[in-house]
DONU-756257 format. One record per residue (C-alpha): residue number from 1; residue in three letters; x, y, z. Coordinates in steps of 0.02 Angstrom, whole numbers, always signed. Layout:
BEGIN
<r mikol="NUM" guba="ALA" u="X" v="Y" w="Z"/>
...
//
This chain:
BEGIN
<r mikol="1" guba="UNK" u="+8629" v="+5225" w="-1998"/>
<r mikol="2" guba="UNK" u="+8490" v="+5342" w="-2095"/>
<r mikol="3" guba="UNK" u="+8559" v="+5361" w="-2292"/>
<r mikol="4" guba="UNK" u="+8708" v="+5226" w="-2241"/>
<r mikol="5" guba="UNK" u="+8746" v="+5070" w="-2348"/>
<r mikol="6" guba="UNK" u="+8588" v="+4982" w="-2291"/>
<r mikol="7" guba="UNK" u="+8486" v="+5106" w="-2387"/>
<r mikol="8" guba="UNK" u="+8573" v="+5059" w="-2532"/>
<r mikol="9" guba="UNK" u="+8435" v="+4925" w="-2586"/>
<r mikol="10" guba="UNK" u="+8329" v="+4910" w="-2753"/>
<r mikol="11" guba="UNK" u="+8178" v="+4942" w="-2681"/>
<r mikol="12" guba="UNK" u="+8230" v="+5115" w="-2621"/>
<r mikol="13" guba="UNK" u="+8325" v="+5147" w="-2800"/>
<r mikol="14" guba="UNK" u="+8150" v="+5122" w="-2856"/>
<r mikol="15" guba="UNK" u="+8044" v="+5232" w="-2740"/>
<r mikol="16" guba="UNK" u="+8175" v="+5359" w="-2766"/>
<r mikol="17" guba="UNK" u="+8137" v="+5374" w="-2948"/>
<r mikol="18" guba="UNK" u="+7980" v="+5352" w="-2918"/>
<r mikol="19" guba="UNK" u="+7994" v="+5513" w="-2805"/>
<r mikol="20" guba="UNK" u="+8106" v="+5603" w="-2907"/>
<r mikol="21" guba="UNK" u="+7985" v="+5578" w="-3062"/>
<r mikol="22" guba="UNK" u="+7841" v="+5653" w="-2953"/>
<r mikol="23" guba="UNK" u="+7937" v="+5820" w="-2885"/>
<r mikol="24" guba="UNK" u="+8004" v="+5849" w="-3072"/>
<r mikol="25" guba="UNK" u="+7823" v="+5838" w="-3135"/>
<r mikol="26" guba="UNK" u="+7760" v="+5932" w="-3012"/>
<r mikol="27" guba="UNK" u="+7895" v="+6082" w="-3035"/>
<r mikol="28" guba="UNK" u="+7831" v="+6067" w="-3180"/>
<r mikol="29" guba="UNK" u="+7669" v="+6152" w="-3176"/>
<r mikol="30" guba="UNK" u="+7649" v="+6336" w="-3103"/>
<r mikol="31" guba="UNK" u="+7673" v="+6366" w="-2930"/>
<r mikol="32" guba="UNK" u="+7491" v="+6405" w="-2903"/>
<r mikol="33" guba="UNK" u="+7428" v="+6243" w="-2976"/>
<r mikol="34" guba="UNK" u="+7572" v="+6096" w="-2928"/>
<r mikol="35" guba="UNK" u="+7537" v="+6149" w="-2727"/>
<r mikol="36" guba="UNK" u="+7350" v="+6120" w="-2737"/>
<r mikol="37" guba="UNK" u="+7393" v="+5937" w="-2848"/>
<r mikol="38" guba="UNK" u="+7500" v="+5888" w="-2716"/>
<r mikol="39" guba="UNK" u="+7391" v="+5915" w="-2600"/>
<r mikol="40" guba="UNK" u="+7282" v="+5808" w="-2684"/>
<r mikol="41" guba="UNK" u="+7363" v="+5668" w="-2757"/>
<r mikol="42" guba="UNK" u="+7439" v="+5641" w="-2568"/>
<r mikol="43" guba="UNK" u="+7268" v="+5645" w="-2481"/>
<r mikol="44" guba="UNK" u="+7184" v="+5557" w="-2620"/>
<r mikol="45" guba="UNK" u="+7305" v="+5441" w="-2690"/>
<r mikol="46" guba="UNK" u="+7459" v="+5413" w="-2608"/>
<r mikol="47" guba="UNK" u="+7414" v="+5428" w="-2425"/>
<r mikol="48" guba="UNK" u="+7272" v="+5287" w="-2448"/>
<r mikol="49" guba="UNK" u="+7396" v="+5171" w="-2549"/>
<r mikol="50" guba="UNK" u="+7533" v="+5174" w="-2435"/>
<r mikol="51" guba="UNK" u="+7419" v="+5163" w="-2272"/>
<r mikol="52" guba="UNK" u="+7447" v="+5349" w="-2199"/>
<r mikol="53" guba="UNK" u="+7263" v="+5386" w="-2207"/>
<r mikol="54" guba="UNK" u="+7242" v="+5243" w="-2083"/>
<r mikol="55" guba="UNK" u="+7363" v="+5279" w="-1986"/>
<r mikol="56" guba="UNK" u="+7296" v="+5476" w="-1978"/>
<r mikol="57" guba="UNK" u="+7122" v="+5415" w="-1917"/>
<r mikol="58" guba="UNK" u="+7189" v="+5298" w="-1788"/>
<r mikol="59" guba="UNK" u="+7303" v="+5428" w="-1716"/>
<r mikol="60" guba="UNK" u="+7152" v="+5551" w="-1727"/>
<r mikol="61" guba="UNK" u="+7047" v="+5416" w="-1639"/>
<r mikol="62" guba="UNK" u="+7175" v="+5402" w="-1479"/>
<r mikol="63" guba="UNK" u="+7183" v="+5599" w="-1468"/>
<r mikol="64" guba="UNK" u="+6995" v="+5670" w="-1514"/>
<r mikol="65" guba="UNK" u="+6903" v="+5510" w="-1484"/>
<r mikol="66" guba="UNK" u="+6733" v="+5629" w="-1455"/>
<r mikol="67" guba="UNK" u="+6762" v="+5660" w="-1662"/>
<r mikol="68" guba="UNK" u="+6647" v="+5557" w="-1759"/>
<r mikol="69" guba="UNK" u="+6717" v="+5441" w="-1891"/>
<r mikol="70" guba="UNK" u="+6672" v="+5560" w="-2054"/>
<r mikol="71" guba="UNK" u="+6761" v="+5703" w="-1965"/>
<r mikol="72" guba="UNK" u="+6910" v="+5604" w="-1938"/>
<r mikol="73" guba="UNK" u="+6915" v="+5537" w="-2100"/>
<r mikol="74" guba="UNK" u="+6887" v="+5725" w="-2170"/>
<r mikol="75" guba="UNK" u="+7034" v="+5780" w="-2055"/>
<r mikol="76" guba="UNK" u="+7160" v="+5639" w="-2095"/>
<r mikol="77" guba="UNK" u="+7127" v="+5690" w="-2289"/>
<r mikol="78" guba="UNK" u="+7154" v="+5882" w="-2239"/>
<r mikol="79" guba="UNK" u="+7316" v="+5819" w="-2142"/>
<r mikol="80" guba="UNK" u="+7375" v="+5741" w="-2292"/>
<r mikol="81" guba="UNK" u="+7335" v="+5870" w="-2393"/>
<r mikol="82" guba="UNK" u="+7420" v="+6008" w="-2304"/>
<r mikol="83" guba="UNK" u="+7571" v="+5879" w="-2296"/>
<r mikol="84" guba="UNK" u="+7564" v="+5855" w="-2508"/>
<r mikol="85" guba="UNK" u="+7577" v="+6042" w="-2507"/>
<r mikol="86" guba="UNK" u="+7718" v="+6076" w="-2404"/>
<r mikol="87" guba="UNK" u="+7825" v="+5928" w="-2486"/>
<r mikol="88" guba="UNK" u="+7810" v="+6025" w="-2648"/>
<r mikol="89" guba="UNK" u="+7825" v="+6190" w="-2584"/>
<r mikol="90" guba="UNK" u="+7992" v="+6133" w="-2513"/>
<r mikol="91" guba="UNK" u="+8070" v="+6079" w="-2667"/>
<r mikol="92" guba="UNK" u="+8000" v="+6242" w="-2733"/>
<r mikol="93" guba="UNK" u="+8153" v="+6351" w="-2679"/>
<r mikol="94" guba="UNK" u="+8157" v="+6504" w="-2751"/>
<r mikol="95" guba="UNK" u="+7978" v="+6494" w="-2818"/>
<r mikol="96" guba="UNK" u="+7934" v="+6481" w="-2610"/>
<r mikol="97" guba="UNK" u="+8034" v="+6607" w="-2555"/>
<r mikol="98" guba="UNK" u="+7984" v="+6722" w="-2669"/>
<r mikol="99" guba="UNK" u="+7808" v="+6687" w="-2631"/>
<r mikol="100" guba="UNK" u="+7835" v="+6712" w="-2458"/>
<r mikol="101" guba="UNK" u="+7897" v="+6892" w="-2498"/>
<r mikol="102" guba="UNK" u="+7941" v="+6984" w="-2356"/>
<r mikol="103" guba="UNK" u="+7834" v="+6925" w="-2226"/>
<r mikol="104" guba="UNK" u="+7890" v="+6909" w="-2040"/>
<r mikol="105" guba="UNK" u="+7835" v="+6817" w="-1915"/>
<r mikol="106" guba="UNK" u="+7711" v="+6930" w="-1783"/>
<r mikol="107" guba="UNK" u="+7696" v="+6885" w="-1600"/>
<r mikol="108" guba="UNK" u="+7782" v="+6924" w="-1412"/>
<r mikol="109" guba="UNK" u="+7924" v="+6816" w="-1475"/>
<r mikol="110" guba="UNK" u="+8003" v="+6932" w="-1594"/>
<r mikol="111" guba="UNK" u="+8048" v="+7039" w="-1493"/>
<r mikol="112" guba="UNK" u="+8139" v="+6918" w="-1378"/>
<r mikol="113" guba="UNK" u="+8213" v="+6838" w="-1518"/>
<r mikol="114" guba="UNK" u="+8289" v="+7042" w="-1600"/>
<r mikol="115" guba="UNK" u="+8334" v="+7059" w="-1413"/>
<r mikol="116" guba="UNK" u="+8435" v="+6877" w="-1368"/>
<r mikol="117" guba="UNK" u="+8509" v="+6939" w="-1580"/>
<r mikol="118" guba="UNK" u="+8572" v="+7123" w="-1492"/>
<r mikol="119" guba="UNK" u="+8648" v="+7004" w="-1350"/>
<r mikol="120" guba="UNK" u="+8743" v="+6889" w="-1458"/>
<r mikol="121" guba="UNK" u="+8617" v="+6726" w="-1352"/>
<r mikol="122" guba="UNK" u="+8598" v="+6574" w="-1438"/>
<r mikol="123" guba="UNK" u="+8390" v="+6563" w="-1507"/>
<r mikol="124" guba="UNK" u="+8295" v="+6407" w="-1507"/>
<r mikol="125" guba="UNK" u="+8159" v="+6416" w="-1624"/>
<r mikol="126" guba="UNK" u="+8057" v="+6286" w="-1592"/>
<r mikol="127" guba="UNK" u="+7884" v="+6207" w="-1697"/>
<r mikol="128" guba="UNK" u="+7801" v="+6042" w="-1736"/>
<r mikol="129" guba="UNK" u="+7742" v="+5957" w="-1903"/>
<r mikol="130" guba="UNK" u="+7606" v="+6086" w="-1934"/>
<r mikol="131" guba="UNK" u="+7562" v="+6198" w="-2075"/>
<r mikol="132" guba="UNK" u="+7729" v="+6199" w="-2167"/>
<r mikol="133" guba="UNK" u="+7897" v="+6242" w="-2042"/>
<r mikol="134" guba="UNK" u="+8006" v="+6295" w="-2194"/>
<r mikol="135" guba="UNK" u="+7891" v="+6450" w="-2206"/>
<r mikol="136" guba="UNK" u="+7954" v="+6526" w="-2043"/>
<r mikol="137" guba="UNK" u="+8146" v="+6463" w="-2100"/>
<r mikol="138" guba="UNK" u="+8115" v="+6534" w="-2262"/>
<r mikol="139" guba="UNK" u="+8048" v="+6697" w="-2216"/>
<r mikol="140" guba="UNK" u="+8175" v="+6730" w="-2068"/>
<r mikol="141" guba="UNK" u="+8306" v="+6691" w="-2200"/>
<r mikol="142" guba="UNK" u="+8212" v="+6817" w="-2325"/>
<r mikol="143" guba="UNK" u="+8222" v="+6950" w="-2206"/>
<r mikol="144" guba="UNK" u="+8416" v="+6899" w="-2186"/>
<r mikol="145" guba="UNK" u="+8411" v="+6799" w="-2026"/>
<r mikol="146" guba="UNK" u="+8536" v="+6673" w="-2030"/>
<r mikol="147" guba="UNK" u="+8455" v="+6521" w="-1983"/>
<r mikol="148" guba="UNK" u="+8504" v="+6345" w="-1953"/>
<r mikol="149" guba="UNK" u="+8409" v="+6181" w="-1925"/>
<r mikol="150" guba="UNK" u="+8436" v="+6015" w="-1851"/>
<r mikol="151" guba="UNK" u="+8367" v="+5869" w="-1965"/>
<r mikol="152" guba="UNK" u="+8364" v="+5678" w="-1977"/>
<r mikol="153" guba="UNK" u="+8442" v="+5607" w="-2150"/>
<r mikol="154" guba="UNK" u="+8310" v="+5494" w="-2232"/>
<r mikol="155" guba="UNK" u="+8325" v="+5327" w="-2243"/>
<r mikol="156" guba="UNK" u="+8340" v="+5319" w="-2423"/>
<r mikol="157" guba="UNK" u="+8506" v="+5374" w="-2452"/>
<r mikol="158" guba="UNK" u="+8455" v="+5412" w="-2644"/>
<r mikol="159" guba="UNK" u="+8314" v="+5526" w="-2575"/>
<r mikol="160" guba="UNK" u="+8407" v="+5607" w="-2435"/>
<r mikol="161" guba="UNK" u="+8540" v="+5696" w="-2597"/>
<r mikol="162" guba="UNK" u="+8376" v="+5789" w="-2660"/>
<r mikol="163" guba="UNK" u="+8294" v="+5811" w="-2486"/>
<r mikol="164" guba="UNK" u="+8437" v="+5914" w="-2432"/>
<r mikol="165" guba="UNK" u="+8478" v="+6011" w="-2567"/>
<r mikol="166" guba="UNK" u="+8273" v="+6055" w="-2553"/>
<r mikol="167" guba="UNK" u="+8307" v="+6112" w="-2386"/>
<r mikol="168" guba="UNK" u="+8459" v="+6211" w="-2430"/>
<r mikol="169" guba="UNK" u="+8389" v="+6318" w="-2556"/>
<r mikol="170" guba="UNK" u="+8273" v="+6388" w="-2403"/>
<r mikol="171" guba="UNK" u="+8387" v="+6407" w="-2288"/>
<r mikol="172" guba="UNK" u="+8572" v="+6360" w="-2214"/>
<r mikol="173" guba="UNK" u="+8677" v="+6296" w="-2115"/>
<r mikol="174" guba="UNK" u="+8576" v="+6138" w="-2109"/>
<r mikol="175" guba="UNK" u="+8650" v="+5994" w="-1961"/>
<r mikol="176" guba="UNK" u="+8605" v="+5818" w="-1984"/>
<r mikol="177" guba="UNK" u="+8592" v="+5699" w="-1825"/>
<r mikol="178" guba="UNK" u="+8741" v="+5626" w="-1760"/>
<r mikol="179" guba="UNK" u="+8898" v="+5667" w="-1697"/>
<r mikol="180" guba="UNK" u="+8972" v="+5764" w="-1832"/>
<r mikol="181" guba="UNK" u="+8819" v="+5877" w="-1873"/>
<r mikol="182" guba="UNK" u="+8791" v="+5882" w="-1697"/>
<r mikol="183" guba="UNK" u="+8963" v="+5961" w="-1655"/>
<r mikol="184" guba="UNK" u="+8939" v="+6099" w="-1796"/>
<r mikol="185" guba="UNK" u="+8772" v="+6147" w="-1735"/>
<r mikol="186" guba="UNK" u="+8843" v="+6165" w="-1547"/>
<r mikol="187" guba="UNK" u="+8983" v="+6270" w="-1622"/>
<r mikol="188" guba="UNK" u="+8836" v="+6371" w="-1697"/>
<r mikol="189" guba="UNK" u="+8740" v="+6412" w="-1541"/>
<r mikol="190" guba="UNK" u="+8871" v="+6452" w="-1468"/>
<r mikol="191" guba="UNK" u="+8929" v="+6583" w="-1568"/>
<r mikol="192" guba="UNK" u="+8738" v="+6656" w="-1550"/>
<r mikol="193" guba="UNK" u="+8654" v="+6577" w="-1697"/>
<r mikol="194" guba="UNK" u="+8466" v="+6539" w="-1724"/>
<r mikol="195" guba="UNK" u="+8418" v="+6372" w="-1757"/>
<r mikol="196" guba="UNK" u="+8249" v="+6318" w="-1790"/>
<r mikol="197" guba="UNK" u="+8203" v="+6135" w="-1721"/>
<r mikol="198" guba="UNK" u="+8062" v="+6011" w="-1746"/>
<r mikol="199" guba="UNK" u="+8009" v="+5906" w="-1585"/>
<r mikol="200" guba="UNK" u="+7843" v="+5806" w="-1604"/>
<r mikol="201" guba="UNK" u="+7900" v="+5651" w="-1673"/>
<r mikol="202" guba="UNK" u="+7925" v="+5503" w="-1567"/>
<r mikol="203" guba="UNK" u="+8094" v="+5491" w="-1518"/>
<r mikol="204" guba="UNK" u="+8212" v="+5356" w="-1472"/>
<r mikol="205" guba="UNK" u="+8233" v="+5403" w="-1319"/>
<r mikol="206" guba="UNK" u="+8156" v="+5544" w="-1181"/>
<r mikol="207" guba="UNK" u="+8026" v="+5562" w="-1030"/>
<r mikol="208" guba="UNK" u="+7850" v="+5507" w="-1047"/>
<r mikol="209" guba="UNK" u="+7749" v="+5681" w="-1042"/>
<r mikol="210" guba="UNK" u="+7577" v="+5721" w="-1107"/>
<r mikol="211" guba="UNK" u="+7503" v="+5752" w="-1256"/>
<r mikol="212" guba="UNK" u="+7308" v="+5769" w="-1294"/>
<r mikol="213" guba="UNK" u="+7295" v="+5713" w="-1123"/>
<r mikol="214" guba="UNK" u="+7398" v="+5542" w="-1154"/>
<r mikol="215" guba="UNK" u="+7563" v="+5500" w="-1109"/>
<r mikol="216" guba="UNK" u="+7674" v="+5526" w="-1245"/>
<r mikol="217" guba="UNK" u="+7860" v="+5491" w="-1260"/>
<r mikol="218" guba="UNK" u="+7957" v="+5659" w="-1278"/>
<r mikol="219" guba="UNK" u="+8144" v="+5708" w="-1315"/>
<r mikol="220" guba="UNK" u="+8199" v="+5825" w="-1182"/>
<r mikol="221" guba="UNK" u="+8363" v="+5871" w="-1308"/>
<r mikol="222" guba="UNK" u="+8266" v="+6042" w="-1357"/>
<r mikol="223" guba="UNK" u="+8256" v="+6107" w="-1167"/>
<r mikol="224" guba="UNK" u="+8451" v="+6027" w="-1120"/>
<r mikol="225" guba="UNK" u="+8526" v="+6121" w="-1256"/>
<r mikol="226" guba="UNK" u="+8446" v="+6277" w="-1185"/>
<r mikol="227" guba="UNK" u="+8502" v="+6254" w="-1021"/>
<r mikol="228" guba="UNK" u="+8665" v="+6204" w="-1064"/>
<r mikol="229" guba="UNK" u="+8700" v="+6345" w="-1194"/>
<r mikol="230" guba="UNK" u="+8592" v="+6494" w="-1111"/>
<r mikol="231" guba="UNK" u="+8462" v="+6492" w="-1266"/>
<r mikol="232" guba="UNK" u="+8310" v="+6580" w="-1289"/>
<r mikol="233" guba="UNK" u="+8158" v="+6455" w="-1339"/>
<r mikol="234" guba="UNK" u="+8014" v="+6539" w="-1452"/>
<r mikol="235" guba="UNK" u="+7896" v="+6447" w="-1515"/>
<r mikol="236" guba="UNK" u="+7853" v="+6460" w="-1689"/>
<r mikol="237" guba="UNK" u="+7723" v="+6397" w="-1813"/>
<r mikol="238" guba="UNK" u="+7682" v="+6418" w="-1987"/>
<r mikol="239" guba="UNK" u="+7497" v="+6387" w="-2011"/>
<r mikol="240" guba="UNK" u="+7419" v="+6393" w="-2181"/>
<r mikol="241" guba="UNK" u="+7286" v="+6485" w="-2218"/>
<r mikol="242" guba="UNK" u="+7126" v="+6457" w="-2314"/>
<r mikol="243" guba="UNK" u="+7175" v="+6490" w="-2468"/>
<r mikol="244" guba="UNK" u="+7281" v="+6337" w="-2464"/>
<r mikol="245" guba="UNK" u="+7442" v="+6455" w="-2520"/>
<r mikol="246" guba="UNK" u="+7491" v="+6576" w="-2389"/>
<r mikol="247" guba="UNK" u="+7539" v="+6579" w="-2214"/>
<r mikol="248" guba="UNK" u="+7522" v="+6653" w="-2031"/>
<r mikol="249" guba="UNK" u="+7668" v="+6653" w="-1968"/>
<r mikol="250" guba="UNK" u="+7662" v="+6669" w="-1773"/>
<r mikol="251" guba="UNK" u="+7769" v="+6670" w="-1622"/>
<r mikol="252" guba="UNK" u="+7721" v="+6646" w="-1455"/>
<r mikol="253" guba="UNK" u="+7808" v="+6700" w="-1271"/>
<r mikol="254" guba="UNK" u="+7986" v="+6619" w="-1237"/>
<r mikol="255" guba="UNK" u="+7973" v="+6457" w="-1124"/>
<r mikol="256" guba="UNK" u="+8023" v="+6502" w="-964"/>
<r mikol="257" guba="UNK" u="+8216" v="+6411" w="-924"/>
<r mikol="258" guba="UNK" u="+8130" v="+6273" w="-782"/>
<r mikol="259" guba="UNK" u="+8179" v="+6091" w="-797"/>
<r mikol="260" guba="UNK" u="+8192" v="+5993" w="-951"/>
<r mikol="261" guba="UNK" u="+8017" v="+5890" w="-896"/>
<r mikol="262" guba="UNK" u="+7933" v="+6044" w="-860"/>
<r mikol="263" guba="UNK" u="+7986" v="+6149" w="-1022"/>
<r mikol="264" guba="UNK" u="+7939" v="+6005" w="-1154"/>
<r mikol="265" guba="UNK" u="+7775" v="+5993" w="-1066"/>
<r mikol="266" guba="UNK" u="+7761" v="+6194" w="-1108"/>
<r mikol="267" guba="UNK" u="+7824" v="+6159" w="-1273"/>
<r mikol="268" guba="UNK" u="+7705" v="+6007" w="-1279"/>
<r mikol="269" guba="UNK" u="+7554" v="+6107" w="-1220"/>
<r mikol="270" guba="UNK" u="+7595" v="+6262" w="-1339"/>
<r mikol="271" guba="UNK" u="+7591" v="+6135" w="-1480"/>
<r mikol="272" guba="UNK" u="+7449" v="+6044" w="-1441"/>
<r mikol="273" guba="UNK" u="+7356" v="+6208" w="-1432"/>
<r mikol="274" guba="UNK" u="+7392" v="+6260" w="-1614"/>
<r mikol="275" guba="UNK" u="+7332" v="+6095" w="-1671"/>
<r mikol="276" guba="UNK" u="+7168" v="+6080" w="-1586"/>
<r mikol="277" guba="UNK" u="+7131" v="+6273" w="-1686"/>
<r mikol="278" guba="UNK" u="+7211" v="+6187" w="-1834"/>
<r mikol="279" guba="UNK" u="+7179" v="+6009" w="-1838"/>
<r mikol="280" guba="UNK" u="+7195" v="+5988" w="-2021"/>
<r mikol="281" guba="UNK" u="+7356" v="+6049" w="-2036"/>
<r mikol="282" guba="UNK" u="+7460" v="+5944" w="-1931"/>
<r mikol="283" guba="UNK" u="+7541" v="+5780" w="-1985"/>
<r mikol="284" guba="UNK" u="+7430" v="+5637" w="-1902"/>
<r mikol="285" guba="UNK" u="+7512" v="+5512" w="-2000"/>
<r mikol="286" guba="UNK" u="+7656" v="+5474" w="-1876"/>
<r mikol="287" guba="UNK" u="+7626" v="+5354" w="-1756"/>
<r mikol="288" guba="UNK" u="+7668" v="+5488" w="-1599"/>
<r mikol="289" guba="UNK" u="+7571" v="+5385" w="-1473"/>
<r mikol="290" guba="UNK" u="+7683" v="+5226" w="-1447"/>
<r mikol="291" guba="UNK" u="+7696" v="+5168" w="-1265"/>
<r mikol="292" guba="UNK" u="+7695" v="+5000" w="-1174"/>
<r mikol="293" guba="UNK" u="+7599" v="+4976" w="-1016"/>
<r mikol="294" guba="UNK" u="+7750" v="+5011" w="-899"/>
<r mikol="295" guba="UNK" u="+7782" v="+5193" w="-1004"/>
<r mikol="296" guba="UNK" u="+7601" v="+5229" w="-989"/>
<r mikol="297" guba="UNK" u="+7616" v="+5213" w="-812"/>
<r mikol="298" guba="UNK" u="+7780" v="+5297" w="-791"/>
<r mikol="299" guba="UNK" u="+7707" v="+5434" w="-890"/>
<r mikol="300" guba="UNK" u="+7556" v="+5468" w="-781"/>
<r mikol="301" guba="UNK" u="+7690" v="+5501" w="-634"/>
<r mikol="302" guba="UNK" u="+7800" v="+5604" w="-735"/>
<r mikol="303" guba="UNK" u="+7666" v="+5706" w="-800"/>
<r mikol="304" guba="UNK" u="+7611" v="+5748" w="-614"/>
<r mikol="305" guba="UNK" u="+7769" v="+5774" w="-532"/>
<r mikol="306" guba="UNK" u="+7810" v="+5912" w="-698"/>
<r mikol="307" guba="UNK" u="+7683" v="+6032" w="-747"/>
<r mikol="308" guba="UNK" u="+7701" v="+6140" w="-865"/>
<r mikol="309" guba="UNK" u="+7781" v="+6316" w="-830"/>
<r mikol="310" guba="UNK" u="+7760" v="+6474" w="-943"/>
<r mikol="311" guba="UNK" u="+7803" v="+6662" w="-934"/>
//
């Protein structure tokens, strides 16, 4: 279990200090300095110690293979970067929110999402690892949107105290994976509630859908919960802009209520689009692209037999 008794080792007492030591000296330093650093010390430092810069270029190889080598290896350091940032930015609280102000997200879903708020319908806000996603949680929750999320407890038990009390200070209620936080945020969407959710990591379980043209194992949970509980889906995205410091934030038309397959692959599709304009931005670091033959097969079937359906 993530944060259970088998997280309780020495080596992850240590990289929790170690991690706590690096937040507190980053907090540190003002606001307008410690998110550049972080950027840096991840895409210069960290990321090539602990092996995520070659991990970002080999994922950027599978999905862009027409990008020469320098451009990948420019890209996995402006993935990293972006990702340094939004760490920090995080565990910045009330020094992100306020730098947030009151922006709102723009874009056709807004007005869906003020509409399905009028109706008392459960919203499904749903984004990717791209820009920073706490900016759209934190500015909803500015403009005093009650807004939940659905996360996955970190390993490290140690790290996983800080982690979520980072992620409370943007918003709440906050519903970790498994049955317990799972029944809570049910109880939520049912009663109406917004809840932002995160789908491009590879999951333990799903359909085999596509993704920069591969097949890619995807959870269908977002577009079951949707059908099940009547939800809108939006998606959202936060995308940083060049200054390094601010955001777009953006919504886009609500996925049209098809089958499971054939929403993800919208979702999917929506996602991919965002990071092709935004390469840089999106966390290449995570091994997405893990099949065996007989899923890559699968996939190619599944992927014709669901296309993706929009309004």
């Amino acid at each position: 279990m993530a944060g259970g008794r088998r997280g309780r080792t020495v080596a992850n007492w240590l990289i929790n200090l170690i991690a706590r030591g690096f937040v507190g000296s980053m907090l540190a330093l003002p606001y307008r300095w410690r998110v550049p650093l972080a950027g840096w010390l991840m895409a210069r430092v960290v990321g090539p110690l602990a092996g995520y810069s070659r991990r970002a270029r080999a994922s950027l190889a599978l999905a862009l293979p027409e990008l020469p080598e320098p451009e990948r290896r420019r890209l996995a350091r402006a993935s990293l970067d972006n990702a340094g940032r939004a760490v920090i930015e995080s565990y910045s609280g009330a020094e992100f929110l306020a730098h947030l102000g009151g922006q709102v997200p723009s874009g056709p879903g807004m007005q869906a999402l003020r509409d399905a708020l009028a109706a008392g319908r459960p919203t499904l806000l749903v984004s990717g690892h791209i820009g920073n996603y706490d900016a759209f949680r934190g500015a909803l929750a500015n403009s005093g949107l009650r807004i939940g999320a659905l996360y996955r407890p970190a390993n490290n038990p140690w790290v996983n105290v800080h982690y979520v009390r980072a992620m409370s200070g943007i918003a709440t209620p906050l519903f970790a994976r498994g049955r317990e936080g799972l029944g809570a945020m049910i109880r939520f969407l049912r009663g109406g509630g917004v809840l932002g959710v995160l789908f491009d990591q590879h999951p333990p379980s799903g359909v085999v859908l596509r993704f920069f043209g591969r097949p890619t194992l995807t959870t269908l949970s977002v577009a079951e919960l949707a059908l099940k509980y009547n939800a809108l889906v939006v998606p959202i995205y936060a995308l940083r802009r060049a200054d390094g410091l601010h955001f777009d934030l953006v919504t886009e038309a609500p996925i049209t209520h098809a089958s499971p397959e054939a929403m993800m692959q919208a979702l999917s599709d929506s996602l991919e689009a965002r990071v092709r304009a935004n390469p840089g931005q999106w966390l290449w670091a995570h091994k997405r692209w893990r099949l065996d033959a007989a899923e890559t097969s699968a996939g190619t079937e599944a992927a014709a037999e669901a296309p993706p359906r929009r309004l």
